[in-house]
VOPAGU-2260 file (C-alpha; in pm, 1 decimal, decimal comma):
REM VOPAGU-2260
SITE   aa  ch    i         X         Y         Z
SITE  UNK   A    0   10098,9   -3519,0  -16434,8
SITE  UNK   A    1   10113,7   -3303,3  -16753,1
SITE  UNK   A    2    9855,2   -3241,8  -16999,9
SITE  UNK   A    3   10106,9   -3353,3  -17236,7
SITE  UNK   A    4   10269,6   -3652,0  -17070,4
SITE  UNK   A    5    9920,5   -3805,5  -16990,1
SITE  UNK   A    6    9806,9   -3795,3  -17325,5
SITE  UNK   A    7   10123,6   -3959,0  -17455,6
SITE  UNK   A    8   10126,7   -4231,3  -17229,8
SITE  UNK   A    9    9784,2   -4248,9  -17325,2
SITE  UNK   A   10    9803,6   -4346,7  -17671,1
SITE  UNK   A   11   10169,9   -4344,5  -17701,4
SITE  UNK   A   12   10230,7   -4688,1  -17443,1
SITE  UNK   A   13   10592,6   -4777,9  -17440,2
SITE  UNK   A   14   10777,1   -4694,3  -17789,7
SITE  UNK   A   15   11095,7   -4737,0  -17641,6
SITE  UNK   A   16   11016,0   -5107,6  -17538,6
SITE  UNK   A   17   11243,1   -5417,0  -17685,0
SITE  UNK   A   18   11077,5   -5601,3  -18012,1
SITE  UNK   A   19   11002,5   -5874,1  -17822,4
SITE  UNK   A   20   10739,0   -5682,6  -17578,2
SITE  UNK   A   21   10594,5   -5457,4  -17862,0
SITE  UNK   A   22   10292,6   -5659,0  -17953,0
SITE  UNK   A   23   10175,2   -5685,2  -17580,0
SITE  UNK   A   24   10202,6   -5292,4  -17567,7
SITE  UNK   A   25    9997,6   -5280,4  -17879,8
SITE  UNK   A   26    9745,1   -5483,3  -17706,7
SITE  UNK   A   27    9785,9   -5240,8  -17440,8
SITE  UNK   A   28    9742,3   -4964,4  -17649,0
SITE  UNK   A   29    9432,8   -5060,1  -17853,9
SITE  UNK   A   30    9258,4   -5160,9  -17473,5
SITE  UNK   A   31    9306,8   -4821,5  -17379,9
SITE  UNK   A   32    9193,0   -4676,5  -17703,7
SITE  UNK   A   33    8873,8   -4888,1  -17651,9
SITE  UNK   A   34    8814,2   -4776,9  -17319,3
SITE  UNK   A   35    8816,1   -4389,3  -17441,1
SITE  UNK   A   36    8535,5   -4481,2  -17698,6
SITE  UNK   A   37    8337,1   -4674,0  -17402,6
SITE  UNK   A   38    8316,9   -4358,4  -17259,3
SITE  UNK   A   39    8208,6   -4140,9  -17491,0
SITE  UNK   A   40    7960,2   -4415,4  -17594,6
SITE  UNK   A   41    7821,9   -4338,4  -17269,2
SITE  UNK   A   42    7826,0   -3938,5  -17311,9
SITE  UNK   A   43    7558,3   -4076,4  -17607,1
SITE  UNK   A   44    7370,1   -4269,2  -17411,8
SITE  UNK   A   45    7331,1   -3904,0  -17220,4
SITE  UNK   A   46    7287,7   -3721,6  -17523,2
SITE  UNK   A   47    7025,7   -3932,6  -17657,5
SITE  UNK   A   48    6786,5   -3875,4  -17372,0
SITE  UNK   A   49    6835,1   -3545,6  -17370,9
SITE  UNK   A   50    6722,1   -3554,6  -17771,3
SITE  UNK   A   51    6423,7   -3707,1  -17644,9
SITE  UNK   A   52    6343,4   -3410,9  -17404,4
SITE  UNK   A   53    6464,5   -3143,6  -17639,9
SITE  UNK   A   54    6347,6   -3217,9  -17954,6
SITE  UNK   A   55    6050,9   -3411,9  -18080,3
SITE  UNK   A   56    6147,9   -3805,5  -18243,5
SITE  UNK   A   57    5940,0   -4023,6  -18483,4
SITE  UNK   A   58    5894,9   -4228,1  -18128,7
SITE  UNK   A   59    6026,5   -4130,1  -17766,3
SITE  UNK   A   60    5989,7   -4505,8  -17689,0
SITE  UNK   A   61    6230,4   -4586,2  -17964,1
SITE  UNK   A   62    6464,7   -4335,8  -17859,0
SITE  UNK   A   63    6455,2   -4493,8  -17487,0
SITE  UNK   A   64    6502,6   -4806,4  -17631,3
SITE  UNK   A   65    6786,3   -4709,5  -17854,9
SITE  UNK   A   66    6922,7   -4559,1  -17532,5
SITE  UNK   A   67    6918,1   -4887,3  -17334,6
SITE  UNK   A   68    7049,9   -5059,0  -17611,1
SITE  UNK   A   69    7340,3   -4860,5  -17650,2
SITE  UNK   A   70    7396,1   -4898,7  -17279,4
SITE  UNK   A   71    7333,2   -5262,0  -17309,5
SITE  UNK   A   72    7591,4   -5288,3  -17589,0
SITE  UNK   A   73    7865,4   -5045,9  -17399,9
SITE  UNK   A   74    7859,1   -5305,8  -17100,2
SITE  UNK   A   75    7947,3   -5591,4  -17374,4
SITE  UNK   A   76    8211,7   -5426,3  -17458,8
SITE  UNK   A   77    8335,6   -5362,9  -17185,7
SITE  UNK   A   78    8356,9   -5702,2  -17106,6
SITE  UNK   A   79    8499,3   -5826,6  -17425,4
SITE  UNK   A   80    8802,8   -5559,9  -17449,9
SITE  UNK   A   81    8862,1   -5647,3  -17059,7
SITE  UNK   A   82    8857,1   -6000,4  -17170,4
SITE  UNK   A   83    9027,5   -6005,2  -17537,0
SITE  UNK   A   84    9409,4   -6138,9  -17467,7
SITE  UNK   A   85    9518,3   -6081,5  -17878,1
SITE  UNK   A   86    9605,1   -5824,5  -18076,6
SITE  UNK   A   87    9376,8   -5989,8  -18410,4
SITE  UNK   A   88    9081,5   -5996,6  -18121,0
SITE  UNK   A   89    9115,9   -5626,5  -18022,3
SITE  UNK   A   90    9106,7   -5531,2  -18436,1
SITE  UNK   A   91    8812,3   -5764,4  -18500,6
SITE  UNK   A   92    8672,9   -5569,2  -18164,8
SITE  UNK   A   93    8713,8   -5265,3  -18315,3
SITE  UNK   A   94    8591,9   -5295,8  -18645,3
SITE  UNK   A   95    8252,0   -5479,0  -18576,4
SITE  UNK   A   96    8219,2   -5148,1  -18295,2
SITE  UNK   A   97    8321,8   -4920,0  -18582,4
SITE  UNK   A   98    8027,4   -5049,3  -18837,4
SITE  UNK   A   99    7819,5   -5077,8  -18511,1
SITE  UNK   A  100    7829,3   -4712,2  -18443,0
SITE  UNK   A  101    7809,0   -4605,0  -18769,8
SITE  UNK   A  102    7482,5   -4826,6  -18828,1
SITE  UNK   A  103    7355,2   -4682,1  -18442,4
SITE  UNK   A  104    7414,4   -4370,5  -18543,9
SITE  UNK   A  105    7215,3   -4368,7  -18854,1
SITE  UNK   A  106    6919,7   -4542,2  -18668,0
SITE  UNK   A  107    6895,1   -4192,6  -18447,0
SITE  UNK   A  108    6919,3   -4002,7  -18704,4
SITE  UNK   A  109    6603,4   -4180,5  -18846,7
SITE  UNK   A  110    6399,7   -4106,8  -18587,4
SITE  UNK   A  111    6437,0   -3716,4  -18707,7
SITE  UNK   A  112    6430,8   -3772,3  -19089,9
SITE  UNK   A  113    6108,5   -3583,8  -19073,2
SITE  UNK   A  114    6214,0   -3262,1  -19019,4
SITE  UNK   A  115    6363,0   -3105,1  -19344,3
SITE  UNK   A  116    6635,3   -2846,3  -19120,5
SITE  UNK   A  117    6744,6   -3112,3  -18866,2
SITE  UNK   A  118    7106,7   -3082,2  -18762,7
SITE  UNK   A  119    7119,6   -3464,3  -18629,5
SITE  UNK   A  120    7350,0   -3523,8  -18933,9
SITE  UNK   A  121    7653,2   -3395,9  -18744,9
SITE  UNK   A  122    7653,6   -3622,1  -18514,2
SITE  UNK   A  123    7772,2   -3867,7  -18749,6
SITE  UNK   A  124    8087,0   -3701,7  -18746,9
SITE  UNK   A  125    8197,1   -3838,3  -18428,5
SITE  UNK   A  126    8163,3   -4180,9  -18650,1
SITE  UNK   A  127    8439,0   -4047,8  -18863,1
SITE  UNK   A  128    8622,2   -3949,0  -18590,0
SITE  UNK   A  129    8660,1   -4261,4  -18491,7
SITE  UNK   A  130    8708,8   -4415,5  -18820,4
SITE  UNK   A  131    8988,8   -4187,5  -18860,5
SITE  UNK   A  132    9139,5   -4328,6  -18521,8
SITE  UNK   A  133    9098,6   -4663,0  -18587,9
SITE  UNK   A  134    9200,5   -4697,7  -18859,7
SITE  UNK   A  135    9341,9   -4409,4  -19004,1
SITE  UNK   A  136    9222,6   -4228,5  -19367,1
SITE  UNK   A  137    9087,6   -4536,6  -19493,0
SITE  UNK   A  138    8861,5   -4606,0  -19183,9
SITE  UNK   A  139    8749,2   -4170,4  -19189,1
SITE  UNK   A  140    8696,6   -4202,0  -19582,1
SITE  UNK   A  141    8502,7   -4507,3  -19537,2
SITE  UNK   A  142    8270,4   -4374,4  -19277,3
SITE  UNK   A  143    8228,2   -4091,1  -19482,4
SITE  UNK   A  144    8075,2   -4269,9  -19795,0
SITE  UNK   A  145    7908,9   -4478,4  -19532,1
SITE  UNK   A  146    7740,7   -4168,2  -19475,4
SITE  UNK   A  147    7682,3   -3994,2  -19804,2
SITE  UNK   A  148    7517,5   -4359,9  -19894,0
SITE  UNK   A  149    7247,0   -4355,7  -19593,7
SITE  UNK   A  150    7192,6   -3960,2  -19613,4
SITE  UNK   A  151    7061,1   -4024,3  -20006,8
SITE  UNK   A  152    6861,4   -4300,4  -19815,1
SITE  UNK   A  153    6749,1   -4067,4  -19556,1
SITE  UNK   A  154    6616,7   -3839,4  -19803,4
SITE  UNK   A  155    6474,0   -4056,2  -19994,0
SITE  UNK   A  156    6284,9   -4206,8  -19725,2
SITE  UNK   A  157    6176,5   -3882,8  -19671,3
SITE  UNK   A  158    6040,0   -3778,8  -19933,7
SITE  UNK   A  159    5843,7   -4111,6  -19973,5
SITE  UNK   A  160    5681,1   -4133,0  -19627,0
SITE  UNK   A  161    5646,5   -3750,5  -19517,1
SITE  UNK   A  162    5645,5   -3562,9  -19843,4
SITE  UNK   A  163    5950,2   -3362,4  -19785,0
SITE  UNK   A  164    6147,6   -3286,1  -20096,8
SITE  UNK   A  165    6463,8   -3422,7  -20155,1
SITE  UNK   A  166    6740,7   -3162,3  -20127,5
SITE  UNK   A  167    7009,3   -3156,1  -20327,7
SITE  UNK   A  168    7189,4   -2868,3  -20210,1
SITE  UNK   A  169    7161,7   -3018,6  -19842,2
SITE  UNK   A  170    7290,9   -3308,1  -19955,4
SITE  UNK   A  171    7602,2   -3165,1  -20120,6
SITE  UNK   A  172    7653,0   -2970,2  -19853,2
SITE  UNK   A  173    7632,1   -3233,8  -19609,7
SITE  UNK   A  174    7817,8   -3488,8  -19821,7
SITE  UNK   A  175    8093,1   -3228,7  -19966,0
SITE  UNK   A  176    8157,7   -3153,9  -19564,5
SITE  UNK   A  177    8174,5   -3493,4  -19431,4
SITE  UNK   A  178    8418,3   -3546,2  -19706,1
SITE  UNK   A  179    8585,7   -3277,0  -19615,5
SITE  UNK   A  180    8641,4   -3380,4  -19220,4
SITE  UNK   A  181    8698,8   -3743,8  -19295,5
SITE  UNK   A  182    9006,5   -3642,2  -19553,0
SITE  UNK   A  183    9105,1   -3392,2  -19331,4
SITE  UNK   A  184    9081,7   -3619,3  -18991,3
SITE  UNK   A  185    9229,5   -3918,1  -19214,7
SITE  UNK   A  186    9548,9   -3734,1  -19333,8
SITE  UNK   A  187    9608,5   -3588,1  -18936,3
SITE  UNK   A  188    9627,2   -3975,8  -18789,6
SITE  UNK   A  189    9824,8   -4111,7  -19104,0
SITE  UNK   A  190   10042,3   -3816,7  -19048,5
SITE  UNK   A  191   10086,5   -3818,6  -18665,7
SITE  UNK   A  192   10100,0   -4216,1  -18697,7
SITE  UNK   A  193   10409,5   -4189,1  -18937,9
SITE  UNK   A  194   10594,0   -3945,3  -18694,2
SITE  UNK   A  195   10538,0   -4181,4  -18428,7
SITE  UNK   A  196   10676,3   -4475,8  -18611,5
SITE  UNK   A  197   10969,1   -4244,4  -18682,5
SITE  UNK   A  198   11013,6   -4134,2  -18332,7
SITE  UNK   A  199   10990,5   -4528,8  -18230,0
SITE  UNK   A  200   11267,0   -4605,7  -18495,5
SITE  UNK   A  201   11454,9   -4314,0  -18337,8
SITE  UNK   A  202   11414,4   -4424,0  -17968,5
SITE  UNK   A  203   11490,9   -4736,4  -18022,0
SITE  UNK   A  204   11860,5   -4728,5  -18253,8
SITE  UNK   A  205   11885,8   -4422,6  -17980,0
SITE  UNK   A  206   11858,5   -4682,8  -17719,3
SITE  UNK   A  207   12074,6   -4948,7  -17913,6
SITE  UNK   A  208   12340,6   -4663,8  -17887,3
SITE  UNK   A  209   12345,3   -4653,5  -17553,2
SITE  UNK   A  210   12352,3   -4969,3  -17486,2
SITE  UNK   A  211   12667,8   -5042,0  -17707,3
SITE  UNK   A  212   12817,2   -4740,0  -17543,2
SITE  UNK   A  213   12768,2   -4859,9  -17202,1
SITE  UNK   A  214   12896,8   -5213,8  -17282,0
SITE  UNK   A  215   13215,4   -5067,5  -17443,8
SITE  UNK   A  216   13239,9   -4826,3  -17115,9
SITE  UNK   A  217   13184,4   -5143,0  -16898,9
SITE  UNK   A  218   13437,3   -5378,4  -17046,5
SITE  UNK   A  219   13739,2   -5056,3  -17109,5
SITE  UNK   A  220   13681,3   -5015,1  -16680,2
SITE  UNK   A  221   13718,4   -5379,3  -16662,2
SITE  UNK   A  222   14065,4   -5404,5  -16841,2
SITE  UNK   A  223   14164,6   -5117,0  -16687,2
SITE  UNK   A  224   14048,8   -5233,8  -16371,1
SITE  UNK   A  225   14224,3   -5541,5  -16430,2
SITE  UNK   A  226   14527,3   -5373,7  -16522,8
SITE  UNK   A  227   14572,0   -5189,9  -16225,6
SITE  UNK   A  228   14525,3   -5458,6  -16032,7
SITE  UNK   A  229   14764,3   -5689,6  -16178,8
SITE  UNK   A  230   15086,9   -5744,6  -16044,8
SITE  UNK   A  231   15399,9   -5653,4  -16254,6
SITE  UNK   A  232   15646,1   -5891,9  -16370,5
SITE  UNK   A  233   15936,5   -5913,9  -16255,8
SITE  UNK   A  234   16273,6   -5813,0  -16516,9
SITE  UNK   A  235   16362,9   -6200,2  -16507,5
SITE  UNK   A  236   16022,2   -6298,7  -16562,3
SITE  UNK   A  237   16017,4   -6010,8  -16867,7
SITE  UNK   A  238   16275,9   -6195,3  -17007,6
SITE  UNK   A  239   16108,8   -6580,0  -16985,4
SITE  UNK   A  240   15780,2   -6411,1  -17130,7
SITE  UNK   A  241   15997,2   -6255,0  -17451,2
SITE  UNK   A  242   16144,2   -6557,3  -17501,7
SITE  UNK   A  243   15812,9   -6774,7  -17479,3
SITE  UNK   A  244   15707,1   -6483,8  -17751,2
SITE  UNK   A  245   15977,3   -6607,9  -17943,3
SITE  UNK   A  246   15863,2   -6993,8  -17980,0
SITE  UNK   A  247   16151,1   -7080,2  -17716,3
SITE  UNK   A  248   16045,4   -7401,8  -17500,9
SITE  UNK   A  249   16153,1   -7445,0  -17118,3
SITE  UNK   A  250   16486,7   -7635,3  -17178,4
SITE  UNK   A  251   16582,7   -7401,6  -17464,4
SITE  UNK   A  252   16481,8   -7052,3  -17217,0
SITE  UNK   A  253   16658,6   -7198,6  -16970,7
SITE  UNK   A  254   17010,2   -7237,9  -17159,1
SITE  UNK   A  255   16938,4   -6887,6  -17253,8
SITE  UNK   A  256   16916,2   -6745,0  -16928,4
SITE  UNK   A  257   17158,8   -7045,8  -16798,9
SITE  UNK   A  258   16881,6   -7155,5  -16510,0
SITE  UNK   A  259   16738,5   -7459,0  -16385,5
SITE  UNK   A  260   16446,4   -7605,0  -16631,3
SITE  UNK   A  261   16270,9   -7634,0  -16292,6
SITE  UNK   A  262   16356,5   -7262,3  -16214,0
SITE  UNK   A  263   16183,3   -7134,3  -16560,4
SITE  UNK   A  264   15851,4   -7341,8  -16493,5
SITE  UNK   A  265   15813,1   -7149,0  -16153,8
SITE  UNK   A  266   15893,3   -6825,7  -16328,9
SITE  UNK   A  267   15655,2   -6957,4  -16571,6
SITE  UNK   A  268   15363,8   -7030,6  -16339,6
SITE  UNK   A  269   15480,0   -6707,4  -16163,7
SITE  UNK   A  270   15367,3   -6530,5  -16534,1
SITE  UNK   A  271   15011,8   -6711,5  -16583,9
SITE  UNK   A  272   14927,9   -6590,8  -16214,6
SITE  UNK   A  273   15007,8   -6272,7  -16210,9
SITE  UNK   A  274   14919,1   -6221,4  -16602,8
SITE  UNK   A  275   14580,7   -6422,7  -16534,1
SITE  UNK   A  276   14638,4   -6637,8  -16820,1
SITE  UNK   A  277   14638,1   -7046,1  -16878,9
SITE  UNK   A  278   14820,6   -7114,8  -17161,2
SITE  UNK   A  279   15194,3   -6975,1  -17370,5
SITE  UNK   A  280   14943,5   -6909,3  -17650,1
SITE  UNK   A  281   14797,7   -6666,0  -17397,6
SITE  UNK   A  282   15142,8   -6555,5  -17357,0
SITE  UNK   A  283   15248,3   -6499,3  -17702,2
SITE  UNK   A  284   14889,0   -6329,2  -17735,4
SITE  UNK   A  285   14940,5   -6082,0  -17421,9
SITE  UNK   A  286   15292,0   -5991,6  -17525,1
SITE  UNK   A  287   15217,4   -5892,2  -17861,2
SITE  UNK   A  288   14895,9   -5711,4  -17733,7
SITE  UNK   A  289   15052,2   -5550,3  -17495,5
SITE  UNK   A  290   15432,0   -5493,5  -17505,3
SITE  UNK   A  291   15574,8   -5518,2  -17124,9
């Protein structure tokens, strides 16, 4: 499968499916939008360990434990979006995981806070990246004054219990570039989320189209079908059927044509059978549908 086609099934699901099926492919979607964030959630578990190795915490203990918990919490998860049957139950899913991993992932980056050039503020970023996929600009730009709020926290912290000085120009830098990504980030989903909707709209009056056009197709082989198939009237039977068009009854066609009344209901009959037809309102119909 293509790089391309994978990814659009992926997060795409099934645009061109009928109203009625669109909120359990919504479900479907925000399942499989979950399950990309359980994995990377487990990509941190990794990376947190490997912190603890490389780098030297406020408490390795608390960084195994913050480990396990995230583990702990990933396998919850797991279990509720496996479980969750609505699409209100996936949101409510996703936004208590949302202010989860923002609140996580300023609880690792306390256990740094005492080194004045730590990096470990980027890793909030992933945070606003999924903000921004959640739920769009207001979910990136949300996560981003989530942040600027607990990085004048951080430093204050800091310089309380370690004697570091608070840093302005880090912290402008820091919060004028998370701004930055989340607006950025925020503006790409709203944008691609707007094509989409378009495309949807598209595929689906596209598919509306089609459908007309095959029904129209379906029911001009049908006459024609029928047509062909029918058998064609006789010229005395012509005549009965012009003069049933006229408003004639039985006993006055049949002074017309000087037969037997009898004679004109068998011609009669003779008409609705081969004409497929029930009734002279039929007749009168047919005739001035289609001249014989």
């Amino acid at each position: 499968m293509k790089i391309k086609t994978f990814f659009s099934k992926l997060f795409l699901g099934f645009s061109n499916a009928s109203a009625s099926d669109q909120a359990t492919f919504k479900i479907s979607e925000s399942k499989r939008l979950e399950w990309i964030f359980i994995g990377f959630r487990w990509l941190w578990v990794l990376a947190i360990l490997l912190m603890d190795w490389l780098h030297h915490p406020l408490s390795h203990t608390g960084m195994l434990e913050a480990g396990l918990a995230l583990g702990l919490c990933n396998v919850i998860v797991s279990l509720l979006n496996a479980k969750t049957k609505t699409l209100s139950g996936q949101r409510a899913l996703g936004i208590t995981l949302l202010v989860a991993d923002g609140l996580f992932a300023w609880g690792i980056i306390f256990f740094f806070v005492n080194d004045f050039y730590t990096a470990a503020y980027a890793a909030f970023i992933y945070v606003v990246i999924e903000g921004a996929l959640r739920f769009g600009l207001a979910g990136s730009i949300g996560m981003s004054v989530f942040f600027i709020g607990g990085l004048a926290a951080a430093y204050e912290y800091r310089l309380s219990e370690f004697g570091v000085r608070f840093s302005y120009s880090g912290f402008a830098y820091w919060s004028v570039l998370m701004t930055l990504v989340s607006m950025t980030l925020g503006a790409v989903v709203n944008e691609w989320r707007k094509q989409r909707r378009e495309s949807e709209r598209y595929q689906i009056e596209n598919a509306r189209l089609l459908e007309r056009a095959r029904i129209a197709e379906e029911i001009s082989t049908k006459n024609i079908s029928d047509l062909e198939s029918m058998e064609p009237l006789t010229g005395r039977e012509k005549e009965v059927i012009d003069l049933i068009a006229k408003g004639k009854n039985n006993k006055e066609i049949a002074e017309t044509l000087k037969l037997e009344e009898k004679t004109v209901k068998n011609y009669i009959n003779s008409i609705y059978s081969k004409l497929q037809i029930k009734s002279r309102y039929e007749a009168i119909s047919y005739i001035f549908n289609k001249p014989l």
